[in-house]
C-alpha positions in Angstrom: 138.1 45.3 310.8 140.5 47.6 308.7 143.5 45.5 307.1 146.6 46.9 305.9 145.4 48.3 302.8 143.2 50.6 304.2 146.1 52.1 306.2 148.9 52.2 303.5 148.3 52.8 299.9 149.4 50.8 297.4 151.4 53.5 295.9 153.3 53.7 299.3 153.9 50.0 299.5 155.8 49.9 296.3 158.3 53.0 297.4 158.7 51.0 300.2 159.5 47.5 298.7 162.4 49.1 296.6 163.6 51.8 299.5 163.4 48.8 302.3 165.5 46.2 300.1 168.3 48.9 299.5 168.3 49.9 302.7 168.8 46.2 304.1 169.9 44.9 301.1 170.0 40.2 301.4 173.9 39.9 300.8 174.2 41.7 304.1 171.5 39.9 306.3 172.9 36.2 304.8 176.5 37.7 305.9 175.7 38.6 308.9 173.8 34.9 309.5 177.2 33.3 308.2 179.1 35.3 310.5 176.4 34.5 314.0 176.7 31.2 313.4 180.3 31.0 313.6 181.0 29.0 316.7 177.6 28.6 317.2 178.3 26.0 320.4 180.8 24.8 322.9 181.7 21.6 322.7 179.8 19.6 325.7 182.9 17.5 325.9 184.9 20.4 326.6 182.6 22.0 328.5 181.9 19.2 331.3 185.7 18.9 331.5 186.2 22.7 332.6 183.2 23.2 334.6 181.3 20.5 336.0 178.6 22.3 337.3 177.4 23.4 333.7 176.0 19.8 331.5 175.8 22.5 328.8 175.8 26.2 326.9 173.3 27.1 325.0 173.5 30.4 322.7 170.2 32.5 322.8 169.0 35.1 320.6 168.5 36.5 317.7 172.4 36.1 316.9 171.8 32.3 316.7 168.6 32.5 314.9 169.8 35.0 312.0 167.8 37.3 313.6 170.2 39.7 314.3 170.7 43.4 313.6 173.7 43.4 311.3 174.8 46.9 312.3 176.4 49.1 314.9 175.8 52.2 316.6 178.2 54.7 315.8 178.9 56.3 319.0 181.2 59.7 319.9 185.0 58.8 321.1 185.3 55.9 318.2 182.8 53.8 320.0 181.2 51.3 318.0 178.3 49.3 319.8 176.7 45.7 318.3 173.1 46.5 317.7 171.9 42.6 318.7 172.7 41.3 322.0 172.6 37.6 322.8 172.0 35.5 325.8 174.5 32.4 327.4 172.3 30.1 328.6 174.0 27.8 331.3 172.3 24.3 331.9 172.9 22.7 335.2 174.5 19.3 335.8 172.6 16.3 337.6 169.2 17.9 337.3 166.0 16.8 335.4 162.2 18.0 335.2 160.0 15.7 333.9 156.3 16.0 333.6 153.8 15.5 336.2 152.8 12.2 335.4 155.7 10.3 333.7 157.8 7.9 334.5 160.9 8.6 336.5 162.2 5.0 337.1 164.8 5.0 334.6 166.3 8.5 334.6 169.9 8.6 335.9 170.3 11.5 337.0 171.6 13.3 340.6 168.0 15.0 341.0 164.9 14.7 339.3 162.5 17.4 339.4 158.3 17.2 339.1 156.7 20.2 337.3 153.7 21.7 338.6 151.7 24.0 337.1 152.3 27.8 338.6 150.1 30.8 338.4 150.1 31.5 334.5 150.2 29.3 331.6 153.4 28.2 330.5 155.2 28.8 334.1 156.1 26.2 336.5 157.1 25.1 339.6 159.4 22.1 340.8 159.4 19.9 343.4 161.8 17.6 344.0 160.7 13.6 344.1 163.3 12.8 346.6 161.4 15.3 349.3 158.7 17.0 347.7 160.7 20.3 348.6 160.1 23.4 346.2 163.4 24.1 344.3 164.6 27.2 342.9 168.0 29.0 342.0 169.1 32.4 342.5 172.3 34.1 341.4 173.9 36.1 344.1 173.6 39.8 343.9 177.4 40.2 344.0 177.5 38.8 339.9 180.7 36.6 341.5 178.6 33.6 340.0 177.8 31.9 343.2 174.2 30.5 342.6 172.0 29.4 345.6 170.0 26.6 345.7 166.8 27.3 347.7 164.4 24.3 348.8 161.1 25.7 350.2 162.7 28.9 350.2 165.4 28.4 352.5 169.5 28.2 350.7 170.4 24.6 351.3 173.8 24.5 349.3 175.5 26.7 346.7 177.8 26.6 343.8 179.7 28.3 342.2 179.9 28.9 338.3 183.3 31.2 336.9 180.9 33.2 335.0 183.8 35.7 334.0 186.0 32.9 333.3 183.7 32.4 330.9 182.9 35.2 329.5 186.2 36.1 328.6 187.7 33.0 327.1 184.5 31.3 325.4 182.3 34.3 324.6 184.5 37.7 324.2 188.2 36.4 324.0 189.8 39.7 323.0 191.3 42.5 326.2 187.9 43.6 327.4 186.6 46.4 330.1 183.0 44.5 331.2 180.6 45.9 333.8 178.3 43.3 335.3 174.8 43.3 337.2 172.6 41.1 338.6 169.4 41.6 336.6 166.2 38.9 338.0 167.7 35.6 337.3 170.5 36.3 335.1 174.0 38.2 335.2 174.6 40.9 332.7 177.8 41.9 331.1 178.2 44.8 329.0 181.8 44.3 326.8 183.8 46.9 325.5 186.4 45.6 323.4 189.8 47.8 322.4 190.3 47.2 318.8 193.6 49.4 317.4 193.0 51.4 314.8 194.7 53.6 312.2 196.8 56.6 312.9 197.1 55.6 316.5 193.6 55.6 317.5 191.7 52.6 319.4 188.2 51.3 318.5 185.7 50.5 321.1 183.5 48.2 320.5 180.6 46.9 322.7 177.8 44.1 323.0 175.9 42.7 326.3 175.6 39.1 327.4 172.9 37.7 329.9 174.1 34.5 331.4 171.2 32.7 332.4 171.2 29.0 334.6 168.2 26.8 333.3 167.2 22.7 334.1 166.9 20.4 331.4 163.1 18.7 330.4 163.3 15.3 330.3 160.6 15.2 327.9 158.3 17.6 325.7 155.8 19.8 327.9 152.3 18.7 328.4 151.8 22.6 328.3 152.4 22.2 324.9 151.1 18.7 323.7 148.8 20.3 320.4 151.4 22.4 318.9 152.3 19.7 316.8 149.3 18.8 315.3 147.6 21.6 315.4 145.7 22.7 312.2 148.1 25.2 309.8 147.0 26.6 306.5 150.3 26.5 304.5 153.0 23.9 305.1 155.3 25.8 307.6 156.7 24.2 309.6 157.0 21.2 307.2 156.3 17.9 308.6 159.8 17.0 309.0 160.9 20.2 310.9 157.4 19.0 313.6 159.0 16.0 313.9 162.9 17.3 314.5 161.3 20.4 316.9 159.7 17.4 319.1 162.8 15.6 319.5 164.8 18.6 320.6 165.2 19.6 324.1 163.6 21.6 326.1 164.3 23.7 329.3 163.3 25.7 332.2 164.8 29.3 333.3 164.0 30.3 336.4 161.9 33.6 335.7 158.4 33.7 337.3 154.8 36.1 335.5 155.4 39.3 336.7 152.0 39.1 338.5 152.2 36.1 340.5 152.8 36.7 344.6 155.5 33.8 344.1 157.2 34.7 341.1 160.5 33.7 342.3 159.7 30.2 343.1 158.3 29.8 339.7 160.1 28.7 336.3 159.5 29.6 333.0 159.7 26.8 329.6 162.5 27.9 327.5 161.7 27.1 323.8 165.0 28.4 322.7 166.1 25.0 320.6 162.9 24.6 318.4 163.1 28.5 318.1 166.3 28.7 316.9 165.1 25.5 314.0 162.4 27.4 313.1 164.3 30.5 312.4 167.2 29.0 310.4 164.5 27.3 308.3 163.2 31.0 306.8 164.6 32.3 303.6 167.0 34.8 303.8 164.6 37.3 303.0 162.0 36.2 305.2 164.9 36.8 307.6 165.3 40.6 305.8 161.7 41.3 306.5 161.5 40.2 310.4 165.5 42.3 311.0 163.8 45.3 309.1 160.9 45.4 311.2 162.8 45.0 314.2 165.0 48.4 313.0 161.7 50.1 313.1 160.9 49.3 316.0 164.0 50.4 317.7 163.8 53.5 315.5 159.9 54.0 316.8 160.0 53.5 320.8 163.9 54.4 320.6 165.1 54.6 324.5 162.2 52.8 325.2 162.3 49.2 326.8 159.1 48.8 327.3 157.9 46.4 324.1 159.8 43.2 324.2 161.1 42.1 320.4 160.4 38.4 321.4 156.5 39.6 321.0 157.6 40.8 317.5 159.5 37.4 317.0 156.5 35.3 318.2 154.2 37.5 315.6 156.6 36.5 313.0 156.2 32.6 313.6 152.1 33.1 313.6 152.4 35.1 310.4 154.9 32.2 308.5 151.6 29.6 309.5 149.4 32.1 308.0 150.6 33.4 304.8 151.6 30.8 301.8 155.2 30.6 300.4 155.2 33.8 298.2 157.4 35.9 300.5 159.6 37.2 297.1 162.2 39.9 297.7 160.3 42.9 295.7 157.7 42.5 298.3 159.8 43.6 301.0 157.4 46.9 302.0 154.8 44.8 302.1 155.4 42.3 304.6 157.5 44.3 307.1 154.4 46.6 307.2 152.2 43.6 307.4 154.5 42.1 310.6 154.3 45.4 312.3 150.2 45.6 311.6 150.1 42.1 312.8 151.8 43.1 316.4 149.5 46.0 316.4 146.4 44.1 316.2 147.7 41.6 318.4 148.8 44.3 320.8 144.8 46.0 320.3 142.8 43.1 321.3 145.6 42.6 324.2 145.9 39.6 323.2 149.2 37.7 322.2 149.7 34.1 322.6 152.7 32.3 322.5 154.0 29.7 319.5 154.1 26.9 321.2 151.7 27.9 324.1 148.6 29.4 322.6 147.0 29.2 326.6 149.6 31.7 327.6 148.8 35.3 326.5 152.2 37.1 327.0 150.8 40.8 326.5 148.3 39.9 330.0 150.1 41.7 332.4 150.7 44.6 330.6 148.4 47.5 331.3 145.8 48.5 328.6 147.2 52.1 329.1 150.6 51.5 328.0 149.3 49.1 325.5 147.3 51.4 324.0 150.4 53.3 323.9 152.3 51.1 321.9 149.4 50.3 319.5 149.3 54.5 318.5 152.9 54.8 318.2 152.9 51.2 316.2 150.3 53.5 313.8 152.7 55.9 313.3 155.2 53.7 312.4 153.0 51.5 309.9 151.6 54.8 308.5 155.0 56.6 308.3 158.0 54.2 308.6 160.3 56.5 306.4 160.7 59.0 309.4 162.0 56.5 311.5 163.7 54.5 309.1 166.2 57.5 308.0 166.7 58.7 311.2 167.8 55.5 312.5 170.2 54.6 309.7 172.0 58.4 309.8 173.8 56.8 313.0 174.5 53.1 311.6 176.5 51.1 309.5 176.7 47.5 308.6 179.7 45.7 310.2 181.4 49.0 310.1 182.3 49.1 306.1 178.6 49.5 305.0 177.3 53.1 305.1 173.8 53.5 304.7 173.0 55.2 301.4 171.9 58.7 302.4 168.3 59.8 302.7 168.5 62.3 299.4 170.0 59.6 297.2 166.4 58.7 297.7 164.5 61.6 297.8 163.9 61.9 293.3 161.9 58.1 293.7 160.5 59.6 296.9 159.2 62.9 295.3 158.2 61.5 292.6 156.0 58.8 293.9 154.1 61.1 296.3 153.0 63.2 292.9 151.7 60.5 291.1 148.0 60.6 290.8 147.2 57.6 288.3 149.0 54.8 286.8 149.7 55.7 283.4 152.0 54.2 281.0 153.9 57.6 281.3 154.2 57.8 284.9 155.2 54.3 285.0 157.9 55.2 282.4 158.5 57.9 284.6 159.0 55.7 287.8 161.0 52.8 285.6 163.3 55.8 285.1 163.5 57.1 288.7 164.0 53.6 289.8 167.1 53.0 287.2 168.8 56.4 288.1 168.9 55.3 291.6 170.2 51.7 290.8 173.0 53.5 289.0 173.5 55.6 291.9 174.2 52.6 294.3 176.9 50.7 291.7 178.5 54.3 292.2 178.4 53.8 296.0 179.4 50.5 295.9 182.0 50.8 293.5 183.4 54.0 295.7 184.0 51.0 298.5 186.5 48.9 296.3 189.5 52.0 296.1 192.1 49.6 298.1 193.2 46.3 296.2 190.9 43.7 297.8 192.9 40.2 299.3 193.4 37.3 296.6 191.0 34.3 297.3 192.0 32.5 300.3 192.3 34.9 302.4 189.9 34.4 305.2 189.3 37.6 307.2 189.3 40.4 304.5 188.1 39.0 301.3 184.8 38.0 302.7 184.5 41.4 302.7 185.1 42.7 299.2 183.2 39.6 297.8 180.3 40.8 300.0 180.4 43.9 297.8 180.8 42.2 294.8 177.4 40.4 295.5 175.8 44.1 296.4 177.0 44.9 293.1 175.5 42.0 291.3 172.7 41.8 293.1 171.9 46.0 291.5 173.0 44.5 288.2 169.9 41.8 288.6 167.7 45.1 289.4 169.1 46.9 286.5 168.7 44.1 283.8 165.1 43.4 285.4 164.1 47.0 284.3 166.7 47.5 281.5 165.6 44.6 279.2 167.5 45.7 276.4 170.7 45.0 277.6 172.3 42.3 279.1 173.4 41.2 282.3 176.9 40.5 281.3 176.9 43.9 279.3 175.4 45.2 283.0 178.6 43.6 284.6 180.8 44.9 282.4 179.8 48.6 283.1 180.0 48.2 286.4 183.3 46.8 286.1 184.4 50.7 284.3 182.8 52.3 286.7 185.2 50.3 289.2 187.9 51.2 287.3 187.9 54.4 287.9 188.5 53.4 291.7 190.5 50.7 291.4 192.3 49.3 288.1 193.1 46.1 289.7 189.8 45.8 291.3 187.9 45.8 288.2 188.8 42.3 286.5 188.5 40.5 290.0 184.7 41.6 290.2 184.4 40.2 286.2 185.8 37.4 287.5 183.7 36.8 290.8 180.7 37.8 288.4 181.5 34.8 285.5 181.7 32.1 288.5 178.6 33.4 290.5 176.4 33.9 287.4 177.7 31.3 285.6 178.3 33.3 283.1 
């Protein structure tokens, strides 16, 4: 079988470690996880007080994983739209599943639930022990939040959760214009802020929120008894992140396999707490590597809803078993190419299984036609990503300050790779050069950023922001003195700090200053 190397060349690979990192460079994607994990849950004190039909909230998605897309869309008519979405899981009061054998004498609870296996691996059923009845839930098509609670198919009782309450005062609190739909089991909200602007203008911005009800596990999933101790070649997860994943709760969404005749009596596990740990325990690059894959993706089958990113996410978790701890951040071409190759062969052999449930194959309804679909456009994508990744980033920016260096700022390393035919000691004196010229280029973009006087430290809502550039600017000062051996990385600092200068006279001894303290200097 063909592995990556075959497909890209090694020449390609390195334009693609140094054009991938400055494209998606780490200060922004360990910002942007900063910034998701802001708030990251309601209280559960608070929330049984307001709404006692809820035990809980729990935030889904990649926005609590670090996952997420730290860019928006820039849309005509000052519209600004969140690229990463995110997903409000409510978990119902009084209710329990427990496994099909255990022991249900000393749960306290208003209704305990038996699981059953359903029609696919990792899907369920319940049955309540008080009448052996089939239970389900349903939101109501009119997205006013009333839920109905079915037993053997028949609504027995309803109730009703304020899911726009909720939306506006614990997820978007800001004067918002939200259309809703019921979409299978959940409720889906697309937000457009109003944010004023300058000169009289108003920004739009936008995300979407699916708010979906789930039951709580009482205990781990038989489904999933050997992912603990099943054999792994490097130590991820380490022992201690096992033991805390198995300890962490667990919970059912009621969303049935697409090809089951009783899909909407069945329930689905919901791994979204040992997800989330496993995520936050990447490096921030690893992180880098799985957001910049997911940008080609969306660049590649743009418009196209028809590959799910949690396949992509799941391929990410096998891969982190697979490979040892040498994911380093001048490598970055390599293993985004290698998490895309990995989907496609997954996706070729139509066969994905899940983390935590290697007996369900999550790719199994999916017809080899359109899977073969997605496995020749992946090619062009592995083979090619610079097409896609340019014209993605022409209509994107990072938290709406951070515009994407431009495709010709790149197009000297570009050229000059593509006409190399050996590896001299010339043309790699030829590439050093390309490589520094282009570094210089960014401390000129950078810089170009830092024309207002930047808030003293303190201040919590705008100097987050020009220390953010301060770090891009350091972190190209690392690159320069990495190539540049002959000089220095405070005599690096302090050019940066004229070129600055010439934006900002003020500006220039703050960044010395941030430099001395984060360099220790």
């Amino acid at each position: 079988m063909e592995c990556l190397e075959q497909i890209v060349s090694q020449d390609d690979i390195d334009l693609y470690n140094i054009i991938f990192k400055f494209i998606l460079p780490l200060p922004i994607v360990h910002e942007s996880t900063n910034r998701s994990n802001i708030n990251n849950d309601i209280t559960e004190t608070l929330i049984k007080t307001e709404y006692p039909e809820i035990d809980r909230f729990l935030w889904a998605g990649s926005k609590r994983e670090g996952f997420t897309i730290p860019i928006t869309a820039n849309q005509p008519n000052n519209y600004a739209y969140l690229m990463s979405d995110f997903d409000l899981i409510a978990v119902l009061s009084g209710l329990i599943a427990v496994n099909e054998n255990a022991l249900i004498t000393e749960l306290q609870h208003d209704e305990i639930f038996q699981v059953k296996d359903a029609s696919h691996p990792g899907f369920v059923k319940l049955f309540s022990v008080a009448d052996q009845k089939l239970f389900s839930v349903r939101f109501d098509t009119d997205c006013s939040g009333k839920v109905n609670l079915m037993r053997n198919n028949d609504c027995k009782s309803t109730i009703n959760i304020p899911v726009n309450e909720i939306i506006d005062k614990k997820v978007v609190p800001l004067t918002s214009v939200t259309e809703k739909s019921a979409h299978g089991p959940a409720l889906c909200f697309k937000i457009k802020s109003e944010h004023p602007a300058v000169a009289n203008t108003t920004v739009i911005g936008g995300t979407e929120v699916d708010v979906v009800l789930a039951v709580r596990m009482g205990s781990w999933p038989q489904a999933a008894n050997n992912w603990h101790v099943r054999h792994r070649s490097f130590n991820w997860p380490s022992k201690d992140l096992i033991n805390k994943i198995m300890c962490s709760a667990i919970h059912l969404v009621p969303v049935g396999h697409s090809k089951s005749d009783n899909s909407e009596n069945e329930w689905r596990y919901s791994f979204t707490i040992p997800e989330r740990l496993l995520a936050q325990s990447l490096s921030v690059f690893q992180r880098a590597c799985y957001v910049m894959a997911k940008i080609l993706l969306k660049a590649a089958f743009a418009g196209d809803k028809g590959l799910s990113l949690y396949l992509l996410k799941t391929t990410m978790f096998w891969l982190c078993e697979e490979i040892p701890d040498d994911w380093t951040d001048d490598r970055m071409g390599y293993f985004v190419l290698m998490l895309l190759y990995r989907l496609q062969c997954s996706l070729r052999r139509q066969e994905l299984r899940h983390y935590f449930i290697p007996a369900n194959n999550m790719v199994d309804h999916i017809s080899p036609t359109i899977l073969q679909n997605v496995v020749e456009r992946l090619a062009v994508c592995i083979k090619g990503p610079l097409t896609f990744l340019f014209s993605f980033i022409e209509g994107h920016k990072y938290f709406g300050f951070y515009v994407h260096p431009s495709k010709e700022i790149f197009n000297p390393l570009i050229e000059l790779s593509k006409s190399q035919s050996d590896k001299s000691l010339k043309d790699t004196q030829m590439i050093n050069s390309a490589i520094r010229k282009l570094l210089w280029e960014f401390v000129s973009l950078y810089s170009s950023w830092l024309k207002r006087n930047i808030a003293p430290p303190g201040d919590v809502i705008t100097r987050p922001f020009a220390e953010l550039k301060f770090r891009l600017l350091l972190g190209i000062a690392k690159d320069i003195q990495n190539i540049d051996k002959a000089n220095t990385i405070d005599i690096i600092v302090k050019s940066i700090a004229k070129e600055i200068e010439t934006h900002n006279v003020d500006n220039s001894p703050e960044f010395v200053s941030y430099a001395k303290s984060f360099l220790n200097m």
